[in-house]
LOFINU-64096 format. One line per field, with one value per residue (C-alpha): residue in three letters; x, z, y; residue number from 1. Coordinates in steps of 0.001 Angstrom, whole numbers, plus 524288, in hexadecimal, padded with zeros to 5 digits. Example, Ala and Ser with C-alpha at 12.3 -4.5 7.8 and 13.67 -1.06 7.14 Angstrom:
<sites>
aa: ALA_SER
c1: 8300C_83566
c3: 81E78_81BE4
c2: 7EE6C_7FBDC
i: 1_2
</sites>
This chain:
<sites>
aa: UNK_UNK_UNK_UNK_UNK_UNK_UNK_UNK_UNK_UNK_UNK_UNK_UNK_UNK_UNK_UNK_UNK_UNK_UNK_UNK_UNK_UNK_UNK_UNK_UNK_UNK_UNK_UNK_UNK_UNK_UNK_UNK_UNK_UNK_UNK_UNK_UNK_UNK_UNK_UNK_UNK_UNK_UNK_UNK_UNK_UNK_UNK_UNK_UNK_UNK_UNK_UNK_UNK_UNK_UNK_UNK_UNK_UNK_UNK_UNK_UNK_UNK_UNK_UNK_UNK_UNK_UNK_UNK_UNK_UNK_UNK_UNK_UNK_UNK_UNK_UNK_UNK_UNK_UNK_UNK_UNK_UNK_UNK_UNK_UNK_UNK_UNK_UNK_UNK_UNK_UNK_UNK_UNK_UNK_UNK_UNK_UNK_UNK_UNK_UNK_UNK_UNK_UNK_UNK_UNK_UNK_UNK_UNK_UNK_UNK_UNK_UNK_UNK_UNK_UNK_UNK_UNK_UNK_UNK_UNK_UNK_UNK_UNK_UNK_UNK_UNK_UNK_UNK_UNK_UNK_UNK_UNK_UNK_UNK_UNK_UNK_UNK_UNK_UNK_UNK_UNK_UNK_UNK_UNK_UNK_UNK_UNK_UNK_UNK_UNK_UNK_UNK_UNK_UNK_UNK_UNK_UNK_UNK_UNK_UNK_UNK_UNK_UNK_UNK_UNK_UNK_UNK_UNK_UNK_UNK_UNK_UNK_UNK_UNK_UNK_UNK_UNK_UNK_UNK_UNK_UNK_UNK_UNK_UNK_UNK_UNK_UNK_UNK_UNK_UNK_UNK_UNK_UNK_UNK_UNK_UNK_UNK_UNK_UNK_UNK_UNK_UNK_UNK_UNK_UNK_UNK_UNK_UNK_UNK_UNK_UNK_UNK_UNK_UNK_UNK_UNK_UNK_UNK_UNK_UNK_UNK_UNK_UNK_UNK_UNK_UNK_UNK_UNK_UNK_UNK_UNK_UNK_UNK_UNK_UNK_UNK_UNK_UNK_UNK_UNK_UNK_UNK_UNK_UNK_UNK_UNK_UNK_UNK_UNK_UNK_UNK_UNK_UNK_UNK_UNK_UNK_UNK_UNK_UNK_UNK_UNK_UNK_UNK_UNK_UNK_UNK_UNK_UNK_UNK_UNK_UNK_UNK_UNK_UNK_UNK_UNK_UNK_UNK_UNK_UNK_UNK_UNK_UNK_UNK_UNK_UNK_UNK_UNK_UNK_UNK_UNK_UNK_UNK_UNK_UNK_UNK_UNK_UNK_UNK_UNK_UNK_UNK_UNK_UNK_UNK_UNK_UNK_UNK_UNK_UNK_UNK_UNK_UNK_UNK_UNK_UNK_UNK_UNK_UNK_UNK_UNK_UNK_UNK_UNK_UNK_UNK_UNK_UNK_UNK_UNK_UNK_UNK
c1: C2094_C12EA_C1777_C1E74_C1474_C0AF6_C12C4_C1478_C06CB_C004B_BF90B_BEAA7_BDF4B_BD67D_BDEE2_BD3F4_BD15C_BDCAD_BDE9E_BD247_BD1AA_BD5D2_BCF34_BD429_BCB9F_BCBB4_BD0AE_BC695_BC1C3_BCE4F_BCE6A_BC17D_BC345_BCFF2_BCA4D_BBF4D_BCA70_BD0F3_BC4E4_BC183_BCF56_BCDE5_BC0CF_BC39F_BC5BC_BCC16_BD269_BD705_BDEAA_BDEA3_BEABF_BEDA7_BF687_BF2DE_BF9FF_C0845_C0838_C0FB3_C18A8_C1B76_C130E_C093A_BFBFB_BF5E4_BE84D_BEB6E_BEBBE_BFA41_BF9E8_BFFB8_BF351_BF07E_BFBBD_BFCCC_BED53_BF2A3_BFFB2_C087D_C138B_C10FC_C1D87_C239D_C2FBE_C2F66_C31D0_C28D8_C359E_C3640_C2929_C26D1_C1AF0_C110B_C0ADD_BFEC1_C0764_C0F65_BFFC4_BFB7B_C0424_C00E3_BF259_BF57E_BFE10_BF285_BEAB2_BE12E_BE3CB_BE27B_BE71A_BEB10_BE729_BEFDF_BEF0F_BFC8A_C0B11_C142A_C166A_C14E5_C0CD1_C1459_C2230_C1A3F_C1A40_C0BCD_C0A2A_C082E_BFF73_BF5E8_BF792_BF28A_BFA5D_BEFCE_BF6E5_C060F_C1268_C1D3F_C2611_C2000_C23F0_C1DFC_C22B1_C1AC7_C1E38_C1EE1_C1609_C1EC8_C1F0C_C2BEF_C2B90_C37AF_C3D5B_C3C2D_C30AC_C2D01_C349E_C2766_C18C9_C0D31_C0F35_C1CAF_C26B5_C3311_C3E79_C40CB_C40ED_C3A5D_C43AD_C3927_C3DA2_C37C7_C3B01_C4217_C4916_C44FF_C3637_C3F3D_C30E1_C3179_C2CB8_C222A_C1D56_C0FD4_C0C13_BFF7A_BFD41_BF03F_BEAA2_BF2EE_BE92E_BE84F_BF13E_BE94A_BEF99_BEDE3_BE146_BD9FD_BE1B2_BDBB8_BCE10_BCF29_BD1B7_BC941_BBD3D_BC0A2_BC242_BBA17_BC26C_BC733_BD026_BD63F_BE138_BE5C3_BDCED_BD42D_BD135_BCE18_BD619_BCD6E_BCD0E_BD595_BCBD5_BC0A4_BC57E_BC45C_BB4CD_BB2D1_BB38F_BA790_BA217_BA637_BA144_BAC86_BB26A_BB89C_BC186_BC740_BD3E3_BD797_BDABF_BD22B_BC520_BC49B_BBA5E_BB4C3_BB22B_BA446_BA664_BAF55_BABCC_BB5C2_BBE9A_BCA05_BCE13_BDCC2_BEBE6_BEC53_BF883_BF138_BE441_BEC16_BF56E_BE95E_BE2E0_BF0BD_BF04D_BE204_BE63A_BF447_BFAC8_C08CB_C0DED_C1D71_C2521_C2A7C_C3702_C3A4F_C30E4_C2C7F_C25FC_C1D1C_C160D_C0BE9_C0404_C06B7_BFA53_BF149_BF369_BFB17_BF2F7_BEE4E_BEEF1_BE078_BE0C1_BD89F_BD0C6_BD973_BD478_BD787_BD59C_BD497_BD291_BDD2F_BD5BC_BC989_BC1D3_BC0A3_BBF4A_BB4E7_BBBA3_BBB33_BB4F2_BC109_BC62A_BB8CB_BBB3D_BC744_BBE73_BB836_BC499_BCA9D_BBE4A_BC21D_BD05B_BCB6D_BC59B_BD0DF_BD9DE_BD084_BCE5B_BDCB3_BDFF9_BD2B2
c3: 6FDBD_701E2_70990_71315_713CF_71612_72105_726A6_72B28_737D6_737D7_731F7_72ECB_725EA_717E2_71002_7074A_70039_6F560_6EF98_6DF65_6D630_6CAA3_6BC2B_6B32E_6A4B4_698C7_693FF_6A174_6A558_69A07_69AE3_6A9DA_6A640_69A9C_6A4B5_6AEF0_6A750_6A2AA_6B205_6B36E_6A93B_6ACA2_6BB60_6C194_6CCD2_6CED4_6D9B0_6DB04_6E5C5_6E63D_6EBF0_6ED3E_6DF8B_6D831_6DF67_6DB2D_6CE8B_6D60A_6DDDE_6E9C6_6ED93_6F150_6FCE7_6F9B1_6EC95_6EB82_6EF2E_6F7E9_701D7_70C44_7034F_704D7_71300_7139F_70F25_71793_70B9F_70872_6FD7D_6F47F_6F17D_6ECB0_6ED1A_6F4E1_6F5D6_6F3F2_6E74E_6E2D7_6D6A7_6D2F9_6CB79_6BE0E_6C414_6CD72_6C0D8_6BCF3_6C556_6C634_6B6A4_6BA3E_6C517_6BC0D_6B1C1_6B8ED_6B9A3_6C761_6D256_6DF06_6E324_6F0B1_6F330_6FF18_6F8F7_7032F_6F77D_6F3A9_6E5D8_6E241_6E8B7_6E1F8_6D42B_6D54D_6D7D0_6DF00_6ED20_6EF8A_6E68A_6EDF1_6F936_70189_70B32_71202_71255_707C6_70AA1_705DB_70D16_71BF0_721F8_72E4D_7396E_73C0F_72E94_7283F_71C16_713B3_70F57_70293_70427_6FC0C_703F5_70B10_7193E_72392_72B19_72888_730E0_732DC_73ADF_73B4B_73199_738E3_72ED5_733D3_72B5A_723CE_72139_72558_72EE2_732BA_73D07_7374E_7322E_736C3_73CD1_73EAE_73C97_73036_72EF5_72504_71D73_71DAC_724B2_72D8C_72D63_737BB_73441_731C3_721C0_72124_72108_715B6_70C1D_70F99_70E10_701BD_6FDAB_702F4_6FC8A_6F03C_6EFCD_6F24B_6E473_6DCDB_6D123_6CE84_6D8B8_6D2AF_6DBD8_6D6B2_6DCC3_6EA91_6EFD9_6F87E_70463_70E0E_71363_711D9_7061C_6FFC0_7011E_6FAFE_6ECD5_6EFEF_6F279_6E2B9_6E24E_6EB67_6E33F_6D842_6D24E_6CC09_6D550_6CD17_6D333_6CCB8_6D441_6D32B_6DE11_6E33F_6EA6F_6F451_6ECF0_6DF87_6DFBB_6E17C_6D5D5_6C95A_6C086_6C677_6BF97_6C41F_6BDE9_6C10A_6C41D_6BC62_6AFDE_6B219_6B315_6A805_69F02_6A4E7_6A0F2_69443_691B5_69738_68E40_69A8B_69AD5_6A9C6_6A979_6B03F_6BD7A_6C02B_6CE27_6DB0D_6D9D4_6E4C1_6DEFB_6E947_6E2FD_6D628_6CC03_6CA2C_6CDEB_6DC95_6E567_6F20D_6F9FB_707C7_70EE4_71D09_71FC1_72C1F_73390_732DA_739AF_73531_73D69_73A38_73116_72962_7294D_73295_72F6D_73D61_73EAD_73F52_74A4D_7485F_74615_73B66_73515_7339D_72DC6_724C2_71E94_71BC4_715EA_70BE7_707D8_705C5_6FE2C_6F415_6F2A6_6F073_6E748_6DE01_6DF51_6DB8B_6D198
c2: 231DD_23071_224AC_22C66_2341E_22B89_22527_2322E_233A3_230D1_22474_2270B_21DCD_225CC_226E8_22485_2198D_21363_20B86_20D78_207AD_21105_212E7_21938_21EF9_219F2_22104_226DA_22BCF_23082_239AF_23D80_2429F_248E5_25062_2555E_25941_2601A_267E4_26A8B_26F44_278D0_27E89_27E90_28A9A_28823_27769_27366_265E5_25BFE_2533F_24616_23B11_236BB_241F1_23DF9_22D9C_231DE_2386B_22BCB_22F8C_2245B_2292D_225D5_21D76_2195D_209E3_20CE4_21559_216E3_21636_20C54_204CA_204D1_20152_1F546_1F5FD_1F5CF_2019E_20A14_20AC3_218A3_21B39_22AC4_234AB_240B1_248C7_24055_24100_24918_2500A_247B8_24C1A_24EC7_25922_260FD_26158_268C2_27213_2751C_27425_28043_286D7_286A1_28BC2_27F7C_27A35_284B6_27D43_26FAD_268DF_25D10_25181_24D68_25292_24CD0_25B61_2582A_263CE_26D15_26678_26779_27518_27776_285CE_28309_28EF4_284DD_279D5_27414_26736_26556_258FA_25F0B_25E89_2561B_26119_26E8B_26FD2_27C68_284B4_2839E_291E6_29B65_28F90_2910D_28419_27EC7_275CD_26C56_26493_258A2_250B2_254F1_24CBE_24CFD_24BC3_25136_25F89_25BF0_26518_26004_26533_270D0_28151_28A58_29468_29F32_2ABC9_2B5C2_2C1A3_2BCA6_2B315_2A615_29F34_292F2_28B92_27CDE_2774A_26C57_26275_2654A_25712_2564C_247E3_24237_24A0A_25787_26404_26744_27390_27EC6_2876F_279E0_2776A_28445_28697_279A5_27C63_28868_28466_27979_28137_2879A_27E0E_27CC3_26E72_26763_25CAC_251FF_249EA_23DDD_23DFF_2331B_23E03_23A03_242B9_24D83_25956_2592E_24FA8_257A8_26346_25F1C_260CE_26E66_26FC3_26A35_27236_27F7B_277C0_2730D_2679B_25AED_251E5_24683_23D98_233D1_225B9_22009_224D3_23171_23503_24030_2397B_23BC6_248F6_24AA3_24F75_24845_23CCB_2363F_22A97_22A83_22E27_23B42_23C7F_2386A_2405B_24CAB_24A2C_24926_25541_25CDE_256EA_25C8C_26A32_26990_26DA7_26716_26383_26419_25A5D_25CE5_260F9_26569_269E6_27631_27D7D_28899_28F7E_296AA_296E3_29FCE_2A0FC_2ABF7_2AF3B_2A7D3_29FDA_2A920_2A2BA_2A268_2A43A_29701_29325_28A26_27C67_2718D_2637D_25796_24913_248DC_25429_252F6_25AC9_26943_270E2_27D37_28856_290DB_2A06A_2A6BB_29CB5_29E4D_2AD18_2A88A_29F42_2A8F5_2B320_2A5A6_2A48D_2B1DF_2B042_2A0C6_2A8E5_2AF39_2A2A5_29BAE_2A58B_2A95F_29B42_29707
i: 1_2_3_4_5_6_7_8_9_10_11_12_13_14_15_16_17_18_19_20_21_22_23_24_25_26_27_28_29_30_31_32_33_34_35_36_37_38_39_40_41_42_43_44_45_46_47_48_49_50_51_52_53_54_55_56_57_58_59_60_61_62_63_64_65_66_67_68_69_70_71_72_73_74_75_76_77_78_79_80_81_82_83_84_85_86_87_88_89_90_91_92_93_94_95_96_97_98_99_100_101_102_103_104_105_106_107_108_109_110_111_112_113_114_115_116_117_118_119_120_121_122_123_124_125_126_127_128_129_130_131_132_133_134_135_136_137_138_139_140_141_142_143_144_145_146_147_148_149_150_151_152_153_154_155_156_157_158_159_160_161_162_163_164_165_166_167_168_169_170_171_172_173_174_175_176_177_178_179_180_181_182_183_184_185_186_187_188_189_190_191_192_193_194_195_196_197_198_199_200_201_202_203_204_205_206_207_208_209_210_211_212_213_214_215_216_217_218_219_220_221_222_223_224_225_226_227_228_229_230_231_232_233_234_235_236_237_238_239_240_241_242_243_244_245_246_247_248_249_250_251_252_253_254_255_256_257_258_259_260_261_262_263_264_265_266_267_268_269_270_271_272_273_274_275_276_277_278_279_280_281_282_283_284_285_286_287_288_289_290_291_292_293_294_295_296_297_298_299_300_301_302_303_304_305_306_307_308_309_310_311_312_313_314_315_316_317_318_319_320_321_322_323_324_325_326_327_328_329_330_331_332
</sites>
C-alpha cells in the first residue's frame, strides 16, 4: 500500500503542498466539460495521458496530498488508515479505461508518477507506457537489464538489489546478475529508457490529458506542457488545484472515476470488468516501441536539474531527434 511506500522513503522536506480544499464541479458543468473531452479525444491525433495518485483511491490506494493523504496525514502527525495490500489492489475503472481508449485507437501513450503497477496489471501494453518513479512489481538485472514482472511487491525500495539472480540465458549459460527494485528514492536519477519515452511522447501530443495529479513533482509535472507548445490541447481533472491550471484549456474539477465513465458513455465504448493481471507487452497497434538511443541524463536535487551534456552526448542528441520522429509517428 502506498503507506509502506511512503514509509520506505528517505526523509524529505519538499512534498509539495498538502491538503489543499477540494473542489467539485456542479451538474451541469460536469457534463458540459465531459461532452467537450470527449470531442478533444475524438479529434486528437495523437493523446497522451498523465497519471497520478488520484486514479488508484478506488482501488483502495490513498493518495499522497489529498485531505487524506498520506503527506497529509503525517503533516498533522496522524496515521493514514489502509487496509490493502498493493498485491491486493485491483485496477480502478479509470485503469480498464484506458486500456479501451489505447485499444481504440484514441489514447496513444500513458506517463504515470504512480509504482502500484496498476496499469501494467490492467493489461495496458507496456511498450505504451511510461513508470517514471519505479513499479512495485518489475525488478531489473543490473547485468542483461532484463525486467522481471512478479507477482509480488519488491522486498526493497530505492534501486537496492532484492536478493533474486537473473534466469536469462546466454550463450554461456544463464546471465546469474543480481536483480534490483525499480522504485526510485527521493534523490534516485529518473530512469533513462522511461523518461525519454515520456519526453518523447509528450512533445507529440496534440492532447495532453492528466488524470488525478496535483502535479507538483518535477520533471514529470512539466511534461503535460509541451502540448501547448506544439499547439495542442492541455486538460486537467483533478480534485484539488494543480500548478498548471492556468495553462489548461479545459479543467474538471470531479472524481476521475465519474468524468471518465461519462466520456465512455458519449463514445458507446463498453469497459469490461476485470478479471485477472495481465501483462501485455506491446500494442497491437501499428509498430511496436522502437527504443531511441537517448543522451544520458543525470538528475540531481531529487529531479530537478537537467545537466548540459557534454560534445559527444550532443552528437548523440541529434541522432536521438532522428530516431523521435520515428517513435511518434510510429505511435500518433
Amino acid at each position: 500500500m502506498s503507506v509502506n511506500y511512503a514509509a520506505g522513503l528517505s526523509p524529505y522536506d519538499h512534498k509539495g503542498k498538502c491538503g489543499m480544499p477540494e473542489k467539485l464541479d456542479d451538474k451541469d458543468t460536469l457534463q458540459k466539460s465531459i461532452d467537450a473531452l470527449t470531442s478533444l479525444l475524438k479529434e486528437s491525433k495523437c493523446t497522451v495521458v498523465h497519471t497520478g495518485a488520484g486514479i488508484s483511491t478506488s482501488s483502495g490506494i490513498p493518495d499522497f496530498r489529498g485531505p487524506k493523504g498520506v503527506w497529509t496525514l503525517e503533516e498533522k502527525g496522524l496515521e493514514p488508515e489502509c487496509n490493502i495490500r498493493f498485491d491486493e489492489a485491483v485496477p480502478s475503472y479509470t485503469h480498464r479505461v484506458l486500456v479501451e481508449l489505447e485499444s481504440a485507437g484514441l489514447v496513444h501513450y500513458v506517463v504515470s508518477q504512480n509504482v502500484d503497477g496498476l496499469h501494467v496489471r490492467s493489461g495496458f501494453p507496456r511498450d505504451r507506457l511510461s513508470e517514471l518513479h519505479g513499479n512495485m512489481f518489475i525488478q531489473i538485472c543490473n547485468k542483461c537489464k532484463r525486467d522481471y514482472v512478479m507477482n509480488y511487491v519488491s522486498p526493497t525500495m530505492g534501486l537496492k538489489p532484492t536478493g533474486v539472480k537473473c534466469t536469462s540465458k546466454k550463450a554461456r549459460g544463464k546471465c546469474r546478475g543480481n536483480l534490483h527494485d525499480s522504485i526510485l528514492d527521493w534523490e534516485d536519477s529518473l530512469p533513462l529508457k522511461e523518461l525519454d519515452r515520456a519526453d518523447t511522447m509528450s512533445r507529440a501530443a496534440t492532447l495532453s490529458l492528466t488524470l488525478g495529479t496535483s502535479l507538483q513533482i518535477l520533471p514529470a509535472a512539466n511534461l503535460p506542457l509541451h502540448a501547448k507548445k506544439n499547439n495542442g490541447t492541455l486538460v486537467v481533472v483533478n480534485l484539488q488545484p494543480t500548478k498548471h491550471d492556468r495553462r489548461a484549456d479545459l479543467r474538471i474539477h470531479y472524481y476521475v472515476d465519474d468524468v471518465i465513465k461519462g466520456v465512455m458513455e458519449n463514445l458507446g465504448i463498453k469497459v469490461p470488468e476485470y478479471v485477472v493481471p495481465i501483462i501485455n507487452e506491446c500494442s497491437t497497434r501499428k509498430n511496436p516501441w522502437l527504443d531511441p538511443k537517448g543522451v544520458q541524463r543525470k538528475y540531481e536535487g531529487g529531479g530537478n536539474v537537467l545537466k548540459e551534456p557534454t560534445d559527444a552526448k550532443k552528437a548523440l542528441i541529434r541522432h536521438d531527434s532522428v530516431v523521435r520522429s520515428k517513435i511518434q509517428s510510429s505511435l500518433c
